[in-house]
N, CA, C and O atoms as a Maestro MAE file, in Angstrom:
{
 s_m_m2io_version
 :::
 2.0.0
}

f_m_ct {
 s_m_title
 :::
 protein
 m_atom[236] {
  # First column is atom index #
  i_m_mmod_type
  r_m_x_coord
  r_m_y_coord
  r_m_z_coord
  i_m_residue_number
  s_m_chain_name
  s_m_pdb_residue_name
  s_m_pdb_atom_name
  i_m_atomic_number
  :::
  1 25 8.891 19.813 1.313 1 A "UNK " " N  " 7
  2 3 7.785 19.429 0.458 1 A "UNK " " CA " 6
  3 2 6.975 18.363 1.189 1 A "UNK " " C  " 6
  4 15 7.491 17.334 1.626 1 A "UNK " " O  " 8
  5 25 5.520 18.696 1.311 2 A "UNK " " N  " 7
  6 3 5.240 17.487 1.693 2 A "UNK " " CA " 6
  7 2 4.054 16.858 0.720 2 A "UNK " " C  " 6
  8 15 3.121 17.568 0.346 2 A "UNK " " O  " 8
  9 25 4.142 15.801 0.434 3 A "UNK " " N  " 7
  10 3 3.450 14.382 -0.195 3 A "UNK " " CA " 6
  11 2 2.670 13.498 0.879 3 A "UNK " " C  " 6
  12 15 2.813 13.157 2.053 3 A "UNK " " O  " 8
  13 25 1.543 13.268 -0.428 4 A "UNK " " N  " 7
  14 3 0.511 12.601 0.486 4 A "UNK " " CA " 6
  15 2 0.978 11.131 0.623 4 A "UNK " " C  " 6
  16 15 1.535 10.689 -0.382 4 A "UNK " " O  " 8
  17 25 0.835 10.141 1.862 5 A "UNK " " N  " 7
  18 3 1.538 9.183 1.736 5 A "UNK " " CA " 6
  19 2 0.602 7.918 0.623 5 A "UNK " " C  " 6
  20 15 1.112 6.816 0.420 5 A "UNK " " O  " 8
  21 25 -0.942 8.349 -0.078 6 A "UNK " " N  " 7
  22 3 -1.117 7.529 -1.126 6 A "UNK " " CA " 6
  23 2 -0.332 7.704 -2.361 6 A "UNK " " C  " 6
  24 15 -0.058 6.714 -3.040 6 A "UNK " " O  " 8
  25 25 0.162 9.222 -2.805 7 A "UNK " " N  " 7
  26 3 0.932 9.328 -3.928 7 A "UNK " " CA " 6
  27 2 2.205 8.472 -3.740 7 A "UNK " " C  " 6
  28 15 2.776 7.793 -4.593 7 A "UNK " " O  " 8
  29 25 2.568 8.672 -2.276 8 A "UNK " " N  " 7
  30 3 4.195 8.050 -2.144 8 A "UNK " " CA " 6
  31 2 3.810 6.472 -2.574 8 A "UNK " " C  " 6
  32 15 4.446 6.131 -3.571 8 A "UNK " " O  " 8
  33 25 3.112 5.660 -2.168 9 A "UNK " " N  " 7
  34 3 2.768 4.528 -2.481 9 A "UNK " " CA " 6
  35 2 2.300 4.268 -3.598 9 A "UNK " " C  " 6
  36 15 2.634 3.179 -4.065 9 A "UNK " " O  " 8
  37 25 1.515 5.013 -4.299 10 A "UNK " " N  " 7
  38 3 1.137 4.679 -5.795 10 A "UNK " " CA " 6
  39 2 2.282 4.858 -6.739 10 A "UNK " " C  " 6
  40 15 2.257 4.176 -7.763 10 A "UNK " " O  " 8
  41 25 3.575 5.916 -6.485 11 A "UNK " " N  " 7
  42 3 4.698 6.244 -7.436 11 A "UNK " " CA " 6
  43 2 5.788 4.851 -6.910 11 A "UNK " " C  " 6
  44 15 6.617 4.240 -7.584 11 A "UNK " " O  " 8
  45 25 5.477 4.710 -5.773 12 A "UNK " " N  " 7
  46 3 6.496 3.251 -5.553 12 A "UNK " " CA " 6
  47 2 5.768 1.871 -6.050 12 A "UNK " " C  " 6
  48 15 6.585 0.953 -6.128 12 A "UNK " " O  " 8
  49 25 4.307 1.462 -6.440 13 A "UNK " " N  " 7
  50 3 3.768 0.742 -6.875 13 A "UNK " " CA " 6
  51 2 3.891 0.791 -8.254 13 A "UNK " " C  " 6
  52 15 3.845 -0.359 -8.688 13 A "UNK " " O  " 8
  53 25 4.015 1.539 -9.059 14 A "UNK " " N  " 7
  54 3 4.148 2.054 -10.418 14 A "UNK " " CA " 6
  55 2 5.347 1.475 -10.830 14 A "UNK " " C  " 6
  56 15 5.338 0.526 -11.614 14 A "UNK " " O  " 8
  57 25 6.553 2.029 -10.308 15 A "UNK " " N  " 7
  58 3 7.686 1.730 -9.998 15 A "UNK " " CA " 6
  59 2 8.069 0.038 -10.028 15 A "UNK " " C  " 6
  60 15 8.546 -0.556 -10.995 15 A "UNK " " O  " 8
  61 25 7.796 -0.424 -8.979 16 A "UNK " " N  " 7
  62 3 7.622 -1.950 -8.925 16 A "UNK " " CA " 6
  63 2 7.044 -2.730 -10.307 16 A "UNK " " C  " 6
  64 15 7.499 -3.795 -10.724 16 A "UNK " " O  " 8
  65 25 6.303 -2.219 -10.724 17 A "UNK " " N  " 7
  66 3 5.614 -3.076 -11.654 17 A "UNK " " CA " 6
  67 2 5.944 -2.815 -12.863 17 A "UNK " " C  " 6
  68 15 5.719 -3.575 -13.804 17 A "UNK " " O  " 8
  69 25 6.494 -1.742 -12.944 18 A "UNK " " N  " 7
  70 3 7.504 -1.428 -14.353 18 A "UNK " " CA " 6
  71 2 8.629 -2.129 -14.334 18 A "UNK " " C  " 6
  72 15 9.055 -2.635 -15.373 18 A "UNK " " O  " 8
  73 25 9.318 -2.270 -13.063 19 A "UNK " " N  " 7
  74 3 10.460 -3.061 -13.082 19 A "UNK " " CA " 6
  75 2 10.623 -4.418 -12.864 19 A "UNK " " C  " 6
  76 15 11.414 -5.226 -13.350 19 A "UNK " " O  " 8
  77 25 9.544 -4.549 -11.872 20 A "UNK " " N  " 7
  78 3 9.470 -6.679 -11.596 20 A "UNK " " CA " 6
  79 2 8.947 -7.232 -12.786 20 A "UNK " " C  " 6
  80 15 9.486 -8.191 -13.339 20 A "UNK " " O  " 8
  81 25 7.661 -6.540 -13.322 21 A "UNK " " N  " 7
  82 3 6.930 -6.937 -14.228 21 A "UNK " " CA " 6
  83 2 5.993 -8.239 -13.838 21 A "UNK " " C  " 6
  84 15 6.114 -9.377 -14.294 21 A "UNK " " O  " 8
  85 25 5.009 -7.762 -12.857 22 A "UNK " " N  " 7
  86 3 4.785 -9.022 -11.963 22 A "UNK " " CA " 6
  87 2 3.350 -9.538 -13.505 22 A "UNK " " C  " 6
  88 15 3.026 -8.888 -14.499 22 A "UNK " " O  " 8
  89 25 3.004 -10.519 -13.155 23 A "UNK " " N  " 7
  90 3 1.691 -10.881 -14.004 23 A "UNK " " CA " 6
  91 2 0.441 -9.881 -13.488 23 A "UNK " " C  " 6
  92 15 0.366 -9.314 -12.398 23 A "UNK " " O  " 8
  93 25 -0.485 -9.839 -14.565 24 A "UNK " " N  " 7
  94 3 -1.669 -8.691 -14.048 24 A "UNK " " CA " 6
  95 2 -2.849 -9.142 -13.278 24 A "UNK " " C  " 6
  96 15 -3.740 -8.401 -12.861 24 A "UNK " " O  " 8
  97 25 -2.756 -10.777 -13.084 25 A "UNK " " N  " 7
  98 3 -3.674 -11.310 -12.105 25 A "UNK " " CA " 6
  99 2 -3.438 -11.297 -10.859 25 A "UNK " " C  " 6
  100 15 -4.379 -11.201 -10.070 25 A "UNK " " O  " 8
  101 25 -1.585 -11.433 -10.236 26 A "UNK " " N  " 7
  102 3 -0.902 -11.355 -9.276 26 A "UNK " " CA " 6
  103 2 -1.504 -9.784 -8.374 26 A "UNK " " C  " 6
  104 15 -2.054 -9.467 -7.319 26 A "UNK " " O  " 8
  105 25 -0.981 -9.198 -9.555 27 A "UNK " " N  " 7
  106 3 -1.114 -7.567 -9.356 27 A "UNK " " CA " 6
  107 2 -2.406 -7.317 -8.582 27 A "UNK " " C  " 6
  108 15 -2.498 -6.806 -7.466 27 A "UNK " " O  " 8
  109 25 -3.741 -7.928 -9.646 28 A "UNK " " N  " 7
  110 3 -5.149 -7.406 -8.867 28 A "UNK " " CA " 6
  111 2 -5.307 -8.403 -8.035 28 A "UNK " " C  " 6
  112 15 -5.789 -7.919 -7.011 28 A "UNK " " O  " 8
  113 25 -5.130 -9.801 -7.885 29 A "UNK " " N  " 7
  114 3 -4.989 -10.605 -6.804 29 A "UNK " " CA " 6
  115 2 -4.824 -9.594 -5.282 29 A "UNK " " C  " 6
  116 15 -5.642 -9.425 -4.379 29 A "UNK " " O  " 8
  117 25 -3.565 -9.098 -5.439 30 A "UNK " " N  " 7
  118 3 -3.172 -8.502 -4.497 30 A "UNK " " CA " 6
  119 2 -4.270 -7.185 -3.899 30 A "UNK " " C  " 6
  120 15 -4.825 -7.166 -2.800 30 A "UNK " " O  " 8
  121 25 -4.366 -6.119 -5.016 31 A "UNK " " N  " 7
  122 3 -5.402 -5.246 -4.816 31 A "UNK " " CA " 6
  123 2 -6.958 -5.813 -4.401 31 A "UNK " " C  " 6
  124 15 -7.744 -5.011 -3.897 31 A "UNK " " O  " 8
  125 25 -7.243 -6.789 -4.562 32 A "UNK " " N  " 7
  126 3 -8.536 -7.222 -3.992 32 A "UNK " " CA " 6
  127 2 -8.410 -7.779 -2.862 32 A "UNK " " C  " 6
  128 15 -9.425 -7.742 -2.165 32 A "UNK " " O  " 8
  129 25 -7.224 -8.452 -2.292 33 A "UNK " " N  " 7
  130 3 -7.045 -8.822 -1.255 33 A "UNK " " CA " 6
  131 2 -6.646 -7.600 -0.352 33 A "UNK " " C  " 6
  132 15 -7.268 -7.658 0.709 33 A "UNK " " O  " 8
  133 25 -5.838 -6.548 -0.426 34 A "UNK " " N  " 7
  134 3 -5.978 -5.113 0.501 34 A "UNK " " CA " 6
  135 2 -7.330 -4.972 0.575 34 A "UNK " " C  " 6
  136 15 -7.751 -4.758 1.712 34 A "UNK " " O  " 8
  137 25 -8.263 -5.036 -0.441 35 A "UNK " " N  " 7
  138 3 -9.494 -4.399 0.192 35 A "UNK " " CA " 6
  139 2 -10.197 -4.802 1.146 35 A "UNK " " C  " 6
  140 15 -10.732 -4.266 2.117 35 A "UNK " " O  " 8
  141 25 -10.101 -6.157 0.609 36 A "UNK " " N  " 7
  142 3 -11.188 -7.093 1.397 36 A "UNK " " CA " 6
  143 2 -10.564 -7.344 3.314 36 A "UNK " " C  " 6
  144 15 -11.268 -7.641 4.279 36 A "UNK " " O  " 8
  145 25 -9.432 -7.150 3.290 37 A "UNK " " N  " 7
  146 3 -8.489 -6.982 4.896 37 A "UNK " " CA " 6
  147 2 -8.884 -6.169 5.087 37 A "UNK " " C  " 6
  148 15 -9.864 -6.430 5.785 37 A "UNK " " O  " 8
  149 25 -8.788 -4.784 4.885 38 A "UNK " " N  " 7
  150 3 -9.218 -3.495 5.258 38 A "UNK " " CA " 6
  151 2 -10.233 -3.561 5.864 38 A "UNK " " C  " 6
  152 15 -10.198 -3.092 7.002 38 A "UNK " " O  " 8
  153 25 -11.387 -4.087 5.433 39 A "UNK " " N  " 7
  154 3 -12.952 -4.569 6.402 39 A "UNK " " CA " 6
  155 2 -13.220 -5.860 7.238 39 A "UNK " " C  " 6
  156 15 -14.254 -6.491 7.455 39 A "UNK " " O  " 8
  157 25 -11.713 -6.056 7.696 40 A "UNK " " N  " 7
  158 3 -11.547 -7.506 8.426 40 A "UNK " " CA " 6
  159 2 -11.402 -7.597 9.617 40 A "UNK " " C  " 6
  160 15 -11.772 -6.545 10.138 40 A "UNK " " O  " 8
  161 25 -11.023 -8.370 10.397 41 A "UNK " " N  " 7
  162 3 -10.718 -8.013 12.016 41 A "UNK " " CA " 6
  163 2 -9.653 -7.434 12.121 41 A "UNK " " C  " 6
  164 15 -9.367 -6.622 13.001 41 A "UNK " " O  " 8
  165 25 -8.477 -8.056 10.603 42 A "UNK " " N  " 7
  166 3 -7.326 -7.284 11.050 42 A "UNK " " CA " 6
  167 2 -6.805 -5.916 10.830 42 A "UNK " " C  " 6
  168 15 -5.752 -5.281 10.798 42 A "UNK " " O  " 8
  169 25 -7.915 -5.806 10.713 43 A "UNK " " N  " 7
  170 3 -8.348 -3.658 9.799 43 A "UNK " " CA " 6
  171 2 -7.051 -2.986 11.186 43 A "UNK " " C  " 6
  172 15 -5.924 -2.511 11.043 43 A "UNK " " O  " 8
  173 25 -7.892 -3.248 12.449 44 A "UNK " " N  " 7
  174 3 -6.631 -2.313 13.296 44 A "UNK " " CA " 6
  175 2 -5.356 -2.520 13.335 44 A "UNK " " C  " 6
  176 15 -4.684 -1.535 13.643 44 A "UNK " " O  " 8
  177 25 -4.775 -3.538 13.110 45 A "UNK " " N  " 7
  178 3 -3.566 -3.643 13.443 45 A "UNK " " CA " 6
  179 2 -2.946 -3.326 12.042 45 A "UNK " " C  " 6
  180 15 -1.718 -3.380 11.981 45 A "UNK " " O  " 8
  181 25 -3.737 -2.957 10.753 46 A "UNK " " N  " 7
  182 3 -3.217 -2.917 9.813 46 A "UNK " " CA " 6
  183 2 -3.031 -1.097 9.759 46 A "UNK " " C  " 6
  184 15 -1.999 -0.443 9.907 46 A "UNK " " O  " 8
  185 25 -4.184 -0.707 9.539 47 A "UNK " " N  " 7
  186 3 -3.981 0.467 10.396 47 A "UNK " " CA " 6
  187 2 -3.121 1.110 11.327 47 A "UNK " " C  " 6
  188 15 -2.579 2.186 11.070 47 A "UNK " " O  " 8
  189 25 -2.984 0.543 12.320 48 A "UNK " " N  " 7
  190 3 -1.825 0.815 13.202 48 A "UNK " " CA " 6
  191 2 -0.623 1.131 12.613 48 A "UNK " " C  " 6
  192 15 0.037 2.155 12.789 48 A "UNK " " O  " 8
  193 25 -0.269 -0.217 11.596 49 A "UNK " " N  " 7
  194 3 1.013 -0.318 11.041 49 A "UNK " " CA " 6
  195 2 1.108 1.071 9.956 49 A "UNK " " C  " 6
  196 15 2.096 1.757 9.692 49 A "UNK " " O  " 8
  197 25 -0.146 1.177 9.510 50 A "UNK " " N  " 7
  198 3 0.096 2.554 8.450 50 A "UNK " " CA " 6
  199 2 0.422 3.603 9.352 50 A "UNK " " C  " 6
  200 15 1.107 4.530 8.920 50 A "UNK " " O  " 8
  201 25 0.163 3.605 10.161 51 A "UNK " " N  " 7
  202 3 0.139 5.338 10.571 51 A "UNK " " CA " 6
  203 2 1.227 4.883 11.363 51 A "UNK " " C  " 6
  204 15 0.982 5.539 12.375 51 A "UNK " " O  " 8
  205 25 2.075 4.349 11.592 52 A "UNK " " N  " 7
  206 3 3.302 4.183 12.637 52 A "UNK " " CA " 6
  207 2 4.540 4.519 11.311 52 A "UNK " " C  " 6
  208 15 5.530 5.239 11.444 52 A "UNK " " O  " 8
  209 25 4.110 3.732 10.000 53 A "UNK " " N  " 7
  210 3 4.545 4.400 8.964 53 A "UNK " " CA " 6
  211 2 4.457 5.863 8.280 53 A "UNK " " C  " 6
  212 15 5.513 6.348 7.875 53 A "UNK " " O  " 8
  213 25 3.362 6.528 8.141 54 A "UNK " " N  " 7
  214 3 3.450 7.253 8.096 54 A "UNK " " CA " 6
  215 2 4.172 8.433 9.107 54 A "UNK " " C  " 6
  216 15 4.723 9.401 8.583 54 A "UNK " " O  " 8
  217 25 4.141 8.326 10.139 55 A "UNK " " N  " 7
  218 3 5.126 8.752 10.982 55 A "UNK " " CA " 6
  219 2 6.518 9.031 10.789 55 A "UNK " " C  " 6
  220 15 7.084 10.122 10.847 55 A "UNK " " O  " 8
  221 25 7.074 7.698 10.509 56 A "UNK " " N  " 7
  222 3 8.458 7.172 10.408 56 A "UNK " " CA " 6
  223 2 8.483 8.431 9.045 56 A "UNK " " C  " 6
  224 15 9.013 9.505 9.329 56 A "UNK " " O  " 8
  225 25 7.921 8.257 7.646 57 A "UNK " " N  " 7
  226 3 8.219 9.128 6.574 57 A "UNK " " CA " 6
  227 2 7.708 10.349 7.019 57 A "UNK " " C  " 6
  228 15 8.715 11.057 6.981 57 A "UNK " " O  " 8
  229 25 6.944 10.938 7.351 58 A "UNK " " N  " 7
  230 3 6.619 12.324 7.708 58 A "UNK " " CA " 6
  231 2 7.050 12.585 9.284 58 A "UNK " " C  " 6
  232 15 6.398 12.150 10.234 58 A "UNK " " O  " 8
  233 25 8.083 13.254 9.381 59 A "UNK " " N  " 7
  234 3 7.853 13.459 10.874 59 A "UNK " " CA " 6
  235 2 7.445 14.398 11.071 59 A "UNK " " C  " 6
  236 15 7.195 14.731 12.230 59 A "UNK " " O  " 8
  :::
 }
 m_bond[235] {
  # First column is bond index #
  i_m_from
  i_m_to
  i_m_order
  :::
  1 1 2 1
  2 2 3 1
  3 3 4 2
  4 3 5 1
  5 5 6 1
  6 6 7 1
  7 7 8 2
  8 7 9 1
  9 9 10 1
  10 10 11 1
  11 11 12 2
  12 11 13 1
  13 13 14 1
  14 14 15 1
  15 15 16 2
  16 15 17 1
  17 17 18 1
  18 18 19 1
  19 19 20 2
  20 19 21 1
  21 21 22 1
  22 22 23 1
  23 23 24 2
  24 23 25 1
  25 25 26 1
  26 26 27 1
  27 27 28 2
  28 27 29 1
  29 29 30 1
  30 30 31 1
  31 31 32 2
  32 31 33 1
  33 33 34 1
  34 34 35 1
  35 35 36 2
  36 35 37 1
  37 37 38 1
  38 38 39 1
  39 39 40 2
  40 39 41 1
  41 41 42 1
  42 42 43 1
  43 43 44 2
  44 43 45 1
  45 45 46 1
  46 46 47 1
  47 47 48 2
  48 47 49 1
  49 49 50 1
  50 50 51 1
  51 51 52 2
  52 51 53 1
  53 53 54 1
  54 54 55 1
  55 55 56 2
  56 55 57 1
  57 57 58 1
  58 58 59 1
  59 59 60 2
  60 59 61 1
  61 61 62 1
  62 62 63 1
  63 63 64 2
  64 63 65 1
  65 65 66 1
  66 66 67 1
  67 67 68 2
  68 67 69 1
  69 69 70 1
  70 70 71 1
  71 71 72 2
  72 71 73 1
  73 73 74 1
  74 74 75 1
  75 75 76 2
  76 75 77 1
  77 77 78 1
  78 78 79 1
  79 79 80 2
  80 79 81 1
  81 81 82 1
  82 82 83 1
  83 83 84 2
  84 83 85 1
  85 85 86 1
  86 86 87 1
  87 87 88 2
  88 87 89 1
  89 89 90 1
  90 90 91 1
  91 91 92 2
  92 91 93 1
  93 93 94 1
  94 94 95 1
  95 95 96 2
  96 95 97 1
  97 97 98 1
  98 98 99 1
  99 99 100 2
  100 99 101 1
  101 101 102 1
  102 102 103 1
  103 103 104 2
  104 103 105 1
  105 105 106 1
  106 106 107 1
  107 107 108 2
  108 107 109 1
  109 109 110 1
  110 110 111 1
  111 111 112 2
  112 111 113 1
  113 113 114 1
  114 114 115 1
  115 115 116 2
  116 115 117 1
  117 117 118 1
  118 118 119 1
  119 119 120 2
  120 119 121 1
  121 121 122 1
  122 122 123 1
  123 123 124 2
  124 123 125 1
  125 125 126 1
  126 126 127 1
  127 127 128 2
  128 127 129 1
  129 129 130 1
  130 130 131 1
  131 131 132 2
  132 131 133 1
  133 133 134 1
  134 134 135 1
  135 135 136 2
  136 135 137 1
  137 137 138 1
  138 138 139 1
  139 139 140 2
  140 139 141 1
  141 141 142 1
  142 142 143 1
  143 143 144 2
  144 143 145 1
  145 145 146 1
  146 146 147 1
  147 147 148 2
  148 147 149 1
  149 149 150 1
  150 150 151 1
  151 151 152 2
  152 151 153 1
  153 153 154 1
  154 154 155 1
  155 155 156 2
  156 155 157 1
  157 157 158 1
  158 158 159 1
  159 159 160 2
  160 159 161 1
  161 161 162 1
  162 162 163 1
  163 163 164 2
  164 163 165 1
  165 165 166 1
  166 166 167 1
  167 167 168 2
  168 167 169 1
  169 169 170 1
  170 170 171 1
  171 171 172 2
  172 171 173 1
  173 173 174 1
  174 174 175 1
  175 175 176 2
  176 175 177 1
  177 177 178 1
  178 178 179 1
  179 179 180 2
  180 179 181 1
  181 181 182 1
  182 182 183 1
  183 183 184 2
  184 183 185 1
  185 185 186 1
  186 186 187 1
  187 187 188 2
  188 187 189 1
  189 189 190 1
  190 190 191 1
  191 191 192 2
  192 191 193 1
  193 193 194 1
  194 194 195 1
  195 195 196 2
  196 195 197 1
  197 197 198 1
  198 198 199 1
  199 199 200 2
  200 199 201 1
  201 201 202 1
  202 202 203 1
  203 203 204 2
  204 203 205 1
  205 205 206 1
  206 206 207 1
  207 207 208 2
  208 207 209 1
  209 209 210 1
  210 210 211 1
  211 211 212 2
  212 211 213 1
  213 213 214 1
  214 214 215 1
  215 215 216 2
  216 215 217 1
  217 217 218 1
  218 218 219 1
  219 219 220 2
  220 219 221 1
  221 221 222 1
  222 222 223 1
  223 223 224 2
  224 223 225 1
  225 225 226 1
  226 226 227 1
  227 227 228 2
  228 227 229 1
  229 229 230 1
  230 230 231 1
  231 231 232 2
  232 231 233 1
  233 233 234 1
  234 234 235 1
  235 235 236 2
  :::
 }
}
């Protein structure tokens, strides 16, 4: 079977937050801060790290 690796991450994010029960400012704290990296200098190396991951789960 193969899965896209955003579903794998959104069903393990789901997951997390049903069970830690983090606060909902923490939560989007966090989501606004992925975005705003994503268009940063450290976009490649973050990048990098995804797809070296994705690897590792899909071979």
């Amino acid at each position: 079977m193969d899965v896209p690796f955003w579903f794998f991450i959104t069903c393990i994010a789901v997951i997390g937050v049903k069970l830690v029960r983090p606060p909902l400012w923490l939560v989007i704290a966090l989501l606004i801060g992925g975005f705003l990296l994503a268009d940063s200098f450290l976009a490649p190396a973050i990048d990098t790290g995804t797809e070296t991951g994705g690897e590792i789960t899909n071979p």
